[in-house]
N, C-alpha and C positions, 0 to 999 in steps of 0.2 A: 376170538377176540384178542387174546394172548399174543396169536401171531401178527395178526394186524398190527396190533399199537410195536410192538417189535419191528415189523417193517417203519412204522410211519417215526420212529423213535431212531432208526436207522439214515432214514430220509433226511431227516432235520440234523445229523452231523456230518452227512455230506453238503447239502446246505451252507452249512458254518466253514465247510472246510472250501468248498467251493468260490465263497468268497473272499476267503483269506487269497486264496489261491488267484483270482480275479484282482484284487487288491494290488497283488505281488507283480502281477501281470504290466499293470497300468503303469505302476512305479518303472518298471524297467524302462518302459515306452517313453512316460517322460524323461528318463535317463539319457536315452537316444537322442530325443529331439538337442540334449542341452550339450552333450559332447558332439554333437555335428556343429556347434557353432565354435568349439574350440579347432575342431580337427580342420574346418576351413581355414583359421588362424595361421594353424601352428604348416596346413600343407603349403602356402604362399611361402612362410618365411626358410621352409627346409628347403622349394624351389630357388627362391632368391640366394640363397646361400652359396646351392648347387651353381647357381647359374656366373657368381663369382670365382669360384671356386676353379670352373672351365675356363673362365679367362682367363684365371692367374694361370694355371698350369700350360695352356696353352702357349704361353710364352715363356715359363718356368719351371718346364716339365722335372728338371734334374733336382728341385728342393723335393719334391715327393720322394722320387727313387733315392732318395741320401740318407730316408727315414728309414727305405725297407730293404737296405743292403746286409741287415743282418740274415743272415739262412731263418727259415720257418721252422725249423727243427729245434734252432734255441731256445725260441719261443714259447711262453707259457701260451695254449690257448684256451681262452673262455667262450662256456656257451650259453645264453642267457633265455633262458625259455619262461614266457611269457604265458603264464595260465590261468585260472578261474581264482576266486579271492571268495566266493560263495556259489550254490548249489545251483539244482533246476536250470544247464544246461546242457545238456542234453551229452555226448559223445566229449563236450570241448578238450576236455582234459587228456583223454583217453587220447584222441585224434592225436592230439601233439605227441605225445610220448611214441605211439606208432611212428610217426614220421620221422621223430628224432633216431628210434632205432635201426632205421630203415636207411639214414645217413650214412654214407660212404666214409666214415672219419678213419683216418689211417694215425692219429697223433697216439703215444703212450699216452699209460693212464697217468704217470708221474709229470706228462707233459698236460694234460687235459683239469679243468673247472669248471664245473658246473654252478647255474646260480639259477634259484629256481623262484617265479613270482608267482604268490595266489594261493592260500590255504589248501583249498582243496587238490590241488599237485602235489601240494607237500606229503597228502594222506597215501597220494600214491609211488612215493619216493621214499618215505621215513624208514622202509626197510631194507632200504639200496645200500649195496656193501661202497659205491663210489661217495667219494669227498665231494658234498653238496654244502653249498649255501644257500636257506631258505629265505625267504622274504615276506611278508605279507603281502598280498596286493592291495588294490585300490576296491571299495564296491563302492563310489562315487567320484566324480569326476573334481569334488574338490578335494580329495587323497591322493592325485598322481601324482603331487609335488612331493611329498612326502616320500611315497614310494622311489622315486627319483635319486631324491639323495643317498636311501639308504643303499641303492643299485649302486650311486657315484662312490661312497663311500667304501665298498665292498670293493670295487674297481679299483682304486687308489691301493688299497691294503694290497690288493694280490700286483700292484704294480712296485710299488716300494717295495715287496719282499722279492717279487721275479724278476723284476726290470719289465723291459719290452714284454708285450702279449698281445695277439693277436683276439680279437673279439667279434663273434658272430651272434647274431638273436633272431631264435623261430619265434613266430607268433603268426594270428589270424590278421588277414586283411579286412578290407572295406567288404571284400567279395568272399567271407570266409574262406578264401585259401590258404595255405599256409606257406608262409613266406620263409627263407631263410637269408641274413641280409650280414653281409660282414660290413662293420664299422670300425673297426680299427685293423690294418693300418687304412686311413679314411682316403676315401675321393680315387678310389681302384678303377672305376668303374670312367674315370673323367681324363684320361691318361691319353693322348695320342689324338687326342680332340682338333680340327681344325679352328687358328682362331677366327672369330667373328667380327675383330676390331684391328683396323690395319695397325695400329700403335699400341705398343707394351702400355699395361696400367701405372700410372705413377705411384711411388710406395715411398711412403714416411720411412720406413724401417726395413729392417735385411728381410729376403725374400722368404728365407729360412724361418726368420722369425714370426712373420705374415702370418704362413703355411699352417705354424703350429697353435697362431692363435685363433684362426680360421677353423681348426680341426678341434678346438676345444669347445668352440659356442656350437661346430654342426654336430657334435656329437652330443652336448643338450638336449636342441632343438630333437634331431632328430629320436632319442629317446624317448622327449616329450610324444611325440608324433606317433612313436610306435605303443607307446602307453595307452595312450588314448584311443587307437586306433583298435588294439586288442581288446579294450573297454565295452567298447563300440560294437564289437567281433561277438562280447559275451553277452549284451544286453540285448543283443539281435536275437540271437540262440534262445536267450533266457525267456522274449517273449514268445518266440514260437513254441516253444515246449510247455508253456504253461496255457498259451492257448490250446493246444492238444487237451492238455489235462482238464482244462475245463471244461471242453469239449464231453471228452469223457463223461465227466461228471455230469454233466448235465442231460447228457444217454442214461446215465444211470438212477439218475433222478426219476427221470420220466419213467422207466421202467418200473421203478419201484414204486410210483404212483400211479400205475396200470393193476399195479399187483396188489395194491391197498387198493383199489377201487372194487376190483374181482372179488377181492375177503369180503368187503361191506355188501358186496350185494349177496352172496351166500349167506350170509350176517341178516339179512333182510327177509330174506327166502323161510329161514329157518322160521324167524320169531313170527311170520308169518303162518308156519305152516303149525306152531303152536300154538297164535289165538286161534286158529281153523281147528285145530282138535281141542281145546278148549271149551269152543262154544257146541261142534256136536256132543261134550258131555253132559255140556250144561242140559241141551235138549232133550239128550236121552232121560 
């Protein structure tokens, strides 16, 4: 009897936990459906940006190169790694760090910054002898903005104090893999582009100055984009591991309600075989 009610006593807090864990599950889900309507948003307007951006250059290649005539070796650079902000995803965290290590970076360390988003990274960097800056992350999609500035802010500080730096950010894509995307100095990647419009763009203002106000809204936007997008990355992850788990759980369930079934029938058997010796006393 004892062990019975101990299983079925067992049972009923996997149950509780089961469903908290179900709960948890759901939430992430709907977390996804509501950061895909931002990530559509924010992926048009990084497009559109880009896609300015190739026409200026296209016919004003020499305001870019004028930005990055300084040697890289000057350069302060930052690496902005994007990681979990709560638990129950599965490797996320870990994966990153692996891949970061696994980085070919040749900078000193006096040249090198780190800046790290999402508590649970911090748990696995808080006893790193390197100069980190921690962040909180977002666990909803109405927190990126938040997290945003205090990234902008941290960016400004180490600009004002080093001047020019160079800035890269790992983080999970759409397709969990993991990306590494340099953003400053901005538009690398749009350089030597043929143009698309037989006439130069007409510009209100110096080309120069265009360049750097253009570089200042895509590196929002694009922030925005990879915010969200790593969001996206961990709420993916978050539901499939806690599908797993309740999976699990509900293996375990059943088994332990195999197991309470088996005690009750021996349970059955027994008091049986007690009124059957019972009544031949009585007889005797």
């Amino acid at each position: 009897m004892t062990r019975r009610r101990d299983i079925e006593k067992h049972g009923r807090s996997l149950d509780e936990i089961r469903n908290i864990m179900n709960a948890m599950k759901n939430l992430s889900y709907m977390e996804t459906r509501k950061i895909s309507d931002f990530l559509d948003v924010q992926h048009a307007v990084v497009k559109h940006i880009e896609t300015v951006a190739a026409d200026f250059l296209s016919f004003y290649p020499e305001t870019l190169t004028e930005n990055t005539d300084t040697p890289v070796d000057d350069d302060i650079n930052v690496y902005l790694l994007i990681g979990a902000e709560r638990g129950f995803c599965g490797d996320f965290n870990h994966a990153l760090l692996r891949h970061f290590e696994t980085m070919q970076i040749t900078h000193t360390m006096d040249k090198l910054r780190l800046i790290t988003v999402g508590h649970k990274l911090e748990t696995l960097l808080e006893n790193d002898e390197q100069a980190i800056i921690f962040i909180d992350g977002a666990s909803v999609a109405e927190e990126v903005g938040d997290v945003l500035n205090q990234i902008v802010n941290q960016l400004a500080s180490i600009q004002e104090h080093y001047g020019t730096m160079n800035l890269y950010v790992l983080y999970h894509d759409d397709e969990h893999q993991l990306i590494n995307l340099q953003l400053l100095p901005p538009f690398q990647n749009l350089l030597n582009h043929q143009p698309k419009q037989p006439h130069a763009p007409e510009l209100n203002i110096e080309p120069k100055k265009f360049l750097l106000d253009l570089s200042y809204h895509y590196l929002f936007v694009v922030l925005y984009e990879v915010l969200y997008t790593s969001l996206m990355a961990e709420s993916h992850q978050r539901v499939a591991h806690l599908e797993g788990a309740v999976q699990h759980l509900d293996e375990q369930s059943e088994e332990l309600h195999r197991q309470g079934n088996i005690l009750r029938q021996e349970e059955i058997i027994e008091e049986i075989e007690v009124i059957l010796l019972s009544t031949i006393s009585l007889d005797e």
